[in-house]
N, C-alpha and C positions, 0 to 999 in steps of 0.2 A: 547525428544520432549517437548517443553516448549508453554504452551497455551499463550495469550495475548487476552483480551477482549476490544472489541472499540465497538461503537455506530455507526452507520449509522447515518451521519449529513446531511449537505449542504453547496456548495462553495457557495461564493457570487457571486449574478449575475446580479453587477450593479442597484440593486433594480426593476428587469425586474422582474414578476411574475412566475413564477415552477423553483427556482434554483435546478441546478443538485445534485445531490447525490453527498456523500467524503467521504472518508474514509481515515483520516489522520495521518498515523504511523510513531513512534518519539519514538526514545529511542538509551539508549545506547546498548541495548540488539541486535539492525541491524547490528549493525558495529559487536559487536561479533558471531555473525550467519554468519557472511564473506559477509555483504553489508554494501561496503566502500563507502562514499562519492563519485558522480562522475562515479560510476560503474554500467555498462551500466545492465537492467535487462530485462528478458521475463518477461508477465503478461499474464496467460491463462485465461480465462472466460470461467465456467460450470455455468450451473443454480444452485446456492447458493453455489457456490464456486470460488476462486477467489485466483490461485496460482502462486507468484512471486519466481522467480528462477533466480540466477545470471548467465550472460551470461559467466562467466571466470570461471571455473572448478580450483578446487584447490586441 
C-alpha cells in the first residue's frame, strides 16, 4: 500500500466567487496502480474519504 499526499485546492471558476474544491492527481505512480489513460473509474464519497477504483478488474 503506497500513500501519496495532495492539498485540497480549487478549480477555476471563471473568476465567479466560492470556486469548487479539486483534488488533482498526476503521476506516473496511476498508470502503475493499473489506471490507464482513458479507463473508465468508480469514485465513492464517505465523509473524509474518497475511493477511486477501476472499473476493468485485472
Amino acid at each position: 500500500k503506497t500513500e501519496r499526499y495532495y492539498t485540497v485546492g480549487y478549480a477555476p471558476h471563471n473568476g465567479k466567487p466560492n470556486p469548487p474544491s479539486a483534488i488533482n492527481l498526476k503521476g506516473r505512480w496511476l498508470e502503475e496502480s493499473g489506471f490507464i489513460t482513458g479507463m473508465p473509474v468508480t469514485v465513492t464519497v464517505e465523509r473524509g474519504r474518497i475511493i477511486i477504483e477501476t472499473q476493468i478488474n485485472f
